[in-house]
C-alpha atoms as one frame of an Amber mdcrd trajectory, in Angstrom:
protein
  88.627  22.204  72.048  92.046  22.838  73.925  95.008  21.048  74.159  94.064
  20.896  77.946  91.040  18.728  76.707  93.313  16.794  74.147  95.321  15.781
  77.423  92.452  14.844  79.457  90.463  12.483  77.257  93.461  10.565  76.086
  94.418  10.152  79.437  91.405   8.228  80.016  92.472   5.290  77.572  96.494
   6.096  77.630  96.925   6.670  81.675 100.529   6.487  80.706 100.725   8.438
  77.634 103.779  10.546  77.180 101.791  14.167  77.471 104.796  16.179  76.842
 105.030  15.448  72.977 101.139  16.558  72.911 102.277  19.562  74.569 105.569
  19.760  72.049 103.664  19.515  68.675 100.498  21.737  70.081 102.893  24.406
  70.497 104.827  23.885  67.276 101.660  23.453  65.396 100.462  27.092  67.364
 103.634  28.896  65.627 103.410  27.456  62.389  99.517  28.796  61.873 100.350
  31.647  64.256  98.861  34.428  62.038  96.526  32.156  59.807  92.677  32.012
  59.544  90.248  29.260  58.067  87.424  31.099  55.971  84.861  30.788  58.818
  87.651  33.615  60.164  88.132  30.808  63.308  91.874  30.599  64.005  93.456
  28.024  61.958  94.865  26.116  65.233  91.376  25.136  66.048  91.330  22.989
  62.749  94.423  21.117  64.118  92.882  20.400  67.402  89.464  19.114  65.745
  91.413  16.636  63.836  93.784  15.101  66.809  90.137  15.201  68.680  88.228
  13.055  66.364  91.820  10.569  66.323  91.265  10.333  70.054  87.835   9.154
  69.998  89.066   6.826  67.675  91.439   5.858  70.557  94.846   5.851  68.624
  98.491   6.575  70.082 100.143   9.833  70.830 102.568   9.757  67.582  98.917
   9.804  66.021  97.213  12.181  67.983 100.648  14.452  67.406 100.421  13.938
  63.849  97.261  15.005  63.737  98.003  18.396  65.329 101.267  19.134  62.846
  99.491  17.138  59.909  98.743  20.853  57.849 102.641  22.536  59.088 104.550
  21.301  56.186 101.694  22.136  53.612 100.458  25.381  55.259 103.468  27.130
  56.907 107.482  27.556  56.171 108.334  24.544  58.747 109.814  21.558  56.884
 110.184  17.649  57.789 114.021  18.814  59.653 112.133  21.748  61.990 110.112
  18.991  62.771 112.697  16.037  63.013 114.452  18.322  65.537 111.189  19.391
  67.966 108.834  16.432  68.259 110.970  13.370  66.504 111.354  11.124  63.471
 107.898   8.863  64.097 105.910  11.532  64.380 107.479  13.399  61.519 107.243
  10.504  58.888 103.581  10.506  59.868 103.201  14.182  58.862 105.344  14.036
  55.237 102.892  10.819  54.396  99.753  12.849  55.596 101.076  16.077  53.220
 102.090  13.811  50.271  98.640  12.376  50.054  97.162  15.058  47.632  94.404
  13.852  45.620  92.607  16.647  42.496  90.400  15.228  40.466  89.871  18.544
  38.586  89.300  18.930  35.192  93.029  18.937  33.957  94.377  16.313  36.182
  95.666  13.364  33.553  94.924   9.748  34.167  98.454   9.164  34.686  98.680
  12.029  37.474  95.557  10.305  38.846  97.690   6.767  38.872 100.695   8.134
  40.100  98.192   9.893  43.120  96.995   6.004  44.549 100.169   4.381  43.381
 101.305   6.826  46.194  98.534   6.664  48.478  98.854   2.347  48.205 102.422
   2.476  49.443 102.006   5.186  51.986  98.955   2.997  53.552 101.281  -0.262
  53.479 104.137   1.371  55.279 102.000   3.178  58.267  98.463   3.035  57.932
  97.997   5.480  60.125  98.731   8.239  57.667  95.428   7.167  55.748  93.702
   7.311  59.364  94.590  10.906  59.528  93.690  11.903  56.029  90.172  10.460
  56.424  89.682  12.749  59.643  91.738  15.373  57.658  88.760  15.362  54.937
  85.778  14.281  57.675  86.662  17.730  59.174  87.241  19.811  55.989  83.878
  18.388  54.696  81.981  20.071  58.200  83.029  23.079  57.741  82.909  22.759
  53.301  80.013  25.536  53.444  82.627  28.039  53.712  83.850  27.540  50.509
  82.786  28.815  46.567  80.428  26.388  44.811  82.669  25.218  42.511  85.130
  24.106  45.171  82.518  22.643  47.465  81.292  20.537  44.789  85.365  19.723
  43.628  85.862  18.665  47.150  82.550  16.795  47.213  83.262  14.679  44.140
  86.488  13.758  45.476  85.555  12.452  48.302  82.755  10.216  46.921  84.959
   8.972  44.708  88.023   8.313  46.876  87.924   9.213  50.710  84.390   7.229
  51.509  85.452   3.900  49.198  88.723   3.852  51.545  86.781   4.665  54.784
  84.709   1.553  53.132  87.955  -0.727  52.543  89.278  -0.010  56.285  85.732
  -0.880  57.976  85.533   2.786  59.111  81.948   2.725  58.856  81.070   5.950
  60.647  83.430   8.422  58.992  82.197   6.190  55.593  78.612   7.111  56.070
  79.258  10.488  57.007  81.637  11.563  54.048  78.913  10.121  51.756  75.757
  12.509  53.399  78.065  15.147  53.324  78.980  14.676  49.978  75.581  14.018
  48.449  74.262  17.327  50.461  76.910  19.633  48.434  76.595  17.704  45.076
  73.033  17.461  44.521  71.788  19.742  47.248  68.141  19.786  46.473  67.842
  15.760  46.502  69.830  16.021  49.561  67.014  18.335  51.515  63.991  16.860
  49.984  65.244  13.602  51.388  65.917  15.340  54.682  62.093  16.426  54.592
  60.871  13.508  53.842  63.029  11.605  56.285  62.204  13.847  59.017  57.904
  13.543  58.291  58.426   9.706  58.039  60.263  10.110  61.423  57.160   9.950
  64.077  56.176   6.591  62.323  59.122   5.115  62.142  59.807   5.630  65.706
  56.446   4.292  66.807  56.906   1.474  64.836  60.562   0.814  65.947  59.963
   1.149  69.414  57.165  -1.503  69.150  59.177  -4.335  67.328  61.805  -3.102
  70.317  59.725  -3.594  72.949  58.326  -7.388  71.328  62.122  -8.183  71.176
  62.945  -7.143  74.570  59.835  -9.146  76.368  61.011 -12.112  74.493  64.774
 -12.071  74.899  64.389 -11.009  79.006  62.193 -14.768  78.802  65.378 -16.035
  77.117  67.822 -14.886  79.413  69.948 -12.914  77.004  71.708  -9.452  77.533
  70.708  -7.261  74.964  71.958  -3.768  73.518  68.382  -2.789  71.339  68.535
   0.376  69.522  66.919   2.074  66.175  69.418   2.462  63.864  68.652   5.542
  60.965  69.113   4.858  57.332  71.721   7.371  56.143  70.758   9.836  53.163
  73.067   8.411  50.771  72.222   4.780  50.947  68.630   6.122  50.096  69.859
   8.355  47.585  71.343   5.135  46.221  68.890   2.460  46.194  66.304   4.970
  44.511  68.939   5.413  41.613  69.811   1.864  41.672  66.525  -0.169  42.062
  63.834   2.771  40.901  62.080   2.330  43.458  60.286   5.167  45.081  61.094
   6.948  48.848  58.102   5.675  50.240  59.419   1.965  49.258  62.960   2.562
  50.793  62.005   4.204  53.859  59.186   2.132  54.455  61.778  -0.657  56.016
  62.521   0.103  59.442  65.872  -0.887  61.183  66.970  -2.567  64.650  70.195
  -3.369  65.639  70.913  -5.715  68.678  74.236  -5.924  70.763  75.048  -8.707
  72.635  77.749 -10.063  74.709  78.754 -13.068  72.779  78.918 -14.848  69.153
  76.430 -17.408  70.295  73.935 -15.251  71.733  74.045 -13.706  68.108  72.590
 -16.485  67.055  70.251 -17.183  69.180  68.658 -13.614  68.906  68.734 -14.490
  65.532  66.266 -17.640  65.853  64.006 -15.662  68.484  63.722 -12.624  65.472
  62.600 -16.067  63.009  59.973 -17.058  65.711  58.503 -13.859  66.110  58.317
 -12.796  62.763  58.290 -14.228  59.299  61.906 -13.794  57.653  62.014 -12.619
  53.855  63.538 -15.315  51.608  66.809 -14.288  50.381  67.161 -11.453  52.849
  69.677 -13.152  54.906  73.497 -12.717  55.139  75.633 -14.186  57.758  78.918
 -11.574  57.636  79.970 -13.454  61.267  80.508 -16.915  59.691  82.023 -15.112
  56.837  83.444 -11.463  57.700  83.502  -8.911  54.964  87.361  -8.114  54.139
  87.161  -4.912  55.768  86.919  -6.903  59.512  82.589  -6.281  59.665  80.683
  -9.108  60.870  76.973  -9.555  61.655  74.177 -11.029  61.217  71.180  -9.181
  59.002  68.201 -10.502  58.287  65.003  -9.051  57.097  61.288 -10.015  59.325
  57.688  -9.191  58.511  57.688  -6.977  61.397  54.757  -5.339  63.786  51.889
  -4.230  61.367  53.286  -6.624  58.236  56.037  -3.873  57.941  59.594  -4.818
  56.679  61.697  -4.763  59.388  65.602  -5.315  59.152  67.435  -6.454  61.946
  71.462  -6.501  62.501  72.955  -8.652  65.267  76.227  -8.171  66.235  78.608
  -8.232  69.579  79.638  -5.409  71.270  83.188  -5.593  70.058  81.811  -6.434
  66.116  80.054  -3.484  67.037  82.969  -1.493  67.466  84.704  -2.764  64.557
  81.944  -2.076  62.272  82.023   2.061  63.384  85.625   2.214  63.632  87.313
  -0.318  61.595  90.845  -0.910  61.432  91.376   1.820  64.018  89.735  -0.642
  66.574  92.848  -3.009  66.010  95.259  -0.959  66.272  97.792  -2.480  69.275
 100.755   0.119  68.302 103.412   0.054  71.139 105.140   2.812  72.375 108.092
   0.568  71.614 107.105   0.729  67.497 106.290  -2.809  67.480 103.206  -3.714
  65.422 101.243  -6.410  67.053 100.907  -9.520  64.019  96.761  -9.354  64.789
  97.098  -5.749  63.040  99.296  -6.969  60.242  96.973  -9.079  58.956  94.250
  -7.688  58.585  96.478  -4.766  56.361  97.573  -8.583  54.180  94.953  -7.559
  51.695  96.974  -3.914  50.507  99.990  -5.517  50.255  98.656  -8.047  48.024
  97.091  -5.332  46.299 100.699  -3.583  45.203 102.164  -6.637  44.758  99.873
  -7.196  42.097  99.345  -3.986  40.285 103.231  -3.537  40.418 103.394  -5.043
  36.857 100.299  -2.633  35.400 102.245   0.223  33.643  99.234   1.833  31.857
  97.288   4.207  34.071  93.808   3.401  32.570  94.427  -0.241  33.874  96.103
   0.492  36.915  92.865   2.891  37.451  90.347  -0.009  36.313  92.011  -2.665
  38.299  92.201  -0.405  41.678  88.317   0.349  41.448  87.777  -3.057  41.393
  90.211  -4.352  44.319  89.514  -1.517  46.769  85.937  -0.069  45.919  83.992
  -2.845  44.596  81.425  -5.179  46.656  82.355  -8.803  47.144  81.084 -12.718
  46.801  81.792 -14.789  49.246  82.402 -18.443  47.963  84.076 -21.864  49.569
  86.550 -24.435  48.359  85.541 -28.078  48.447  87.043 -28.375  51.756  84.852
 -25.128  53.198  87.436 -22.210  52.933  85.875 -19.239  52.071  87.152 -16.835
  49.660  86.063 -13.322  48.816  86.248 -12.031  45.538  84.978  -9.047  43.981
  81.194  -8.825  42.653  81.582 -10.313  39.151  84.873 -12.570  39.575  84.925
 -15.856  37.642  85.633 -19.503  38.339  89.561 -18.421  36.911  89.651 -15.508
  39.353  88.729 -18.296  42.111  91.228 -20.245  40.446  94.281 -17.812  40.895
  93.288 -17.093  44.197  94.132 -20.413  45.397  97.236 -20.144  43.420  98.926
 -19.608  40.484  99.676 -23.051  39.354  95.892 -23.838  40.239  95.031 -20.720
  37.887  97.780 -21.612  34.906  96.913 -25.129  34.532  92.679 -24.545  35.125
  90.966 -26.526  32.456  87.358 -26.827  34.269  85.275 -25.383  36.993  82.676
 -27.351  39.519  80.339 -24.961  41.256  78.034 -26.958  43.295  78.762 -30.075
  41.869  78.077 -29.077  38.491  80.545 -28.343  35.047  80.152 -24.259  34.761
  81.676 -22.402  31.494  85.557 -20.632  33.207  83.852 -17.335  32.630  80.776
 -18.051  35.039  80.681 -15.223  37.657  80.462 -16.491  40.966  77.372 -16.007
  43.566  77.266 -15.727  46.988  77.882 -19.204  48.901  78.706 -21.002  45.571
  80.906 -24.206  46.638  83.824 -24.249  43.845  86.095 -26.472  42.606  88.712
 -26.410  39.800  90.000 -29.022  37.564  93.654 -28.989  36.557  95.637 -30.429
  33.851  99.288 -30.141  33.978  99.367 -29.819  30.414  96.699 -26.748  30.283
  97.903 -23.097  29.810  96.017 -19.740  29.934  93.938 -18.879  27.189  94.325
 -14.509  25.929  90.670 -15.031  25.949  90.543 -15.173  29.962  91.682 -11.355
  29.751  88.402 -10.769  28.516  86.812 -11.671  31.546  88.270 -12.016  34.696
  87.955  -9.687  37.506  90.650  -9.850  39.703  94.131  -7.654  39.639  95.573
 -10.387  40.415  94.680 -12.868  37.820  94.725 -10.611  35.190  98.374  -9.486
  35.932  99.523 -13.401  36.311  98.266 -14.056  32.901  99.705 -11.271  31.067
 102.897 -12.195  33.201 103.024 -15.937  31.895 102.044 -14.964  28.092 105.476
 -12.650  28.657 107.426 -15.351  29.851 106.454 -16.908  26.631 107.406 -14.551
  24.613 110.710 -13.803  25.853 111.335 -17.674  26.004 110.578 -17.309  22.203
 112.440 -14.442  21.268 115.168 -16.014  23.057 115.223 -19.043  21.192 115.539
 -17.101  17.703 117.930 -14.858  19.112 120.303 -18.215  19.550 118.823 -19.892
  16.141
């Protein structure tokens, strides 16, 4: 890769892009790692122009691309943020200092409060230019490729970290191909003999599972042509992690995982999603309880389809995702595919809210002090999987796996929360603490003379509940203190 190439292909979605700050922060970025080497002995430049590759096929903006370039010169070399203030600008710059102040150990001797202090950071930096979390992801994408160059204790260091932190945000920003990646890469230097026993078997399954795949494909294809609807058809591979997973999680054995074969289908528009999706039920028996429509009700991190599992060709399992071609896009590239920066700095309003969510998120975890809860609360608002449920009126709502009839309850709002005295779900009394399913239709019964109870600590989910509660039980407090204070 050469800056010559980094010119070209942005060219071809920026015909207008402002070349000479590529140009300006390729050749500061060339001084500043002048005389430095990776350990693969490559020159340490050609790290640089990997990362502001991988931002252009993500097709973001030149300050990005830039950043990406200089995103290792305040870390790595004796440049600071004025060298670079002076040469390429004060955008491109800021991106940079967030980039190098995002520096996440989860060694041994970091403390939980180091550890807090770490995504406290990483929260705020996201919320005032997400692209700086864009660039770290790539950042750590790249570092992962090229991790065999580094001793086993570090590869597994950097490994752990990024299962633990880099793929859940990848998750949270609907970057679902840097996501999937992170995690194969990460399970292939933590447990490396699972990891290449699953390749084996993967790759000896592989004849079958492409007879079998292009069969159902070909069924499909007859049948939609009949129908009259453009269609995308395609295998889609099962990634070694999500494997890995459902054999810890469900003890099931490989041969039970990998016996289900995917399809995806891409078509043109939301409607023809849905009718692919009642061809698929004619042709083949669906599984009860193995459908989930994510278009009628998008995940928070912007994915939407359709999946649904068939009795396929043979009586095998077959699981089928149907999606558009821009949903598709979305799903790979997540919040990069909405980005509509300007070259005038103006953020277009479709981008800011779908980044609502993280500053809710900070809002709310502004009043934890202690690290273990910040830490606790943060796993569940960024990394855990969510319920979709509707109000009365047919709202939906996602909450995290696990959240209550209260949590639904604050969500709405506060008052709705503070003065909650009884829960509905689908027509019928539930206890507060009953945790929500998926498609559960809830409603809440107030009383204005109903408080919160301590007890609700015990068992809702959300940040955000659990934050307004201890807030009001404060307010009482000081209300109380105040009144002995004055006799």
């Amino acid at each position: 890769m050469t800056v010559e190439n980094i010119i070209s292909k942005i060219k071809e979605y920026l015909p207008q892009a402002d070349t000479s700050k590529i140009i300006a922060s390729y050749e500061l970025a060339q001084l500043a790692h002048e005389n430095q080497k990776r350990l693969s002995e490559e020159p340490y430049i050609s790290h640089c122009l990997a990362v502001a590759n991988m931002l252009i096929d993500l097709k973001l903006d030149v300050s990005t691309v830039c950043a990406g370039l200089l995103h290792d010169t305040i870390e790595e070399s004796a440049l600071n943020t004025d060298d670079l203030k002076k040469s390429v600008g004060e955008e491109i710059t800021s991106l940079v200092d967030g980039v190098t102040k995002l520096s996440f150990k989860l060694h041994p001797h970091t403390t939980e409060q180091q550890q807090a202090d770490n995504f406290r950071k990483m929260l705020l930096a996201m919320a005032k230019d997400i692209r700086v979390i864009i660039i770290k992801l790539v950042d750590r994408l790249h570092n992962m490729r090229t991790l065999e160059y580094l001793e086993e204790d570090k590869r597994k260091e950097n490994a752990q970290e990024t299962l633990e932190i880099y793929a859940p945000l990848a998750h949270r920003l609907g970057m679902g191909k840097i996501k999937w990646e992170l995690e194969d890469l990460s399970l292939r230097y933590l447990y490396p003999e699972v990891y290449h026993e699953l390749a084996e078997k993967v790759a000896m399954k592989r004849v079958l599972r492409e007879v079998l795949i292009e069969e159902a494909k070909k069924i499909l294809e007859e049948k939609l042509k009949e129908t009259g609807i453009k269609s995308n058809l395609e295998g889609r591979a099962k990634h070694f992690y999500s494997i890995y997973q459902k054999i810890q999680k469900e003890n099931k054995s490989f041969d039970e995982i990998y016996d289900l074969i995917a399809l995806r289908v891409v078509v043109d528009s939301k409607t023809d999603c849905y009718s692919v999706l009642g061809v698929i039920h004619a042709l083949w028996k669906p599984i009860p309880g193995h459908f989930k429509d994510y278009i009628a009700m998008p995940k928070s991190n912007m994915y939407q389809s359709l999946h649904s599992t068939v009795i396929g060709p043979k009586g095998i399992p077959l699981e089928v995702q149907i999606r558009t071609v821009e949903m598709h896009k979305v799903a790979e590239v997540g919040i990069s595919s909405h980005w509509y920066y300007k070259e005038s700095g103006k953020r277009d309003e479709k981008l800011e809210s779908k980044l609502a969510w993280l500053r809710q998120i900070i809002e709310w975890h502004k009043e934890l002090k202690d690290s273990r809860e910040f830490m606790e609360a943060l796993k569940v608002d960024l990394f855990s999987d969510e319920v979709f449920v509707f109000t009365p009126k047919g709202d939906v709502k996602d909450l995290p796996k696990g959240a209550t009839s209260v949590d639904f309850a604050y969500s709405i709002h506060s008052d709705v929360g503070e003065h909650c005295m009884g829960a509905k779900v689908n027509s019928k009394m539930v206890p507060l603490k009953y945790e929500l399913k998926n498609g559960d239709i809830v409603e809440i019964i107030t009383s204005a003379s109903h408080n919160p109870s301590r007890d609700w600590l015990k068992f809702v989910k959300t940040s955000k509940a659990k934050s307004k509660i201890k807030h009001w039980f404060k307010a009482i407090e000081n209300l109380e203190m105040g009144r002995k204070a004055n006799g």
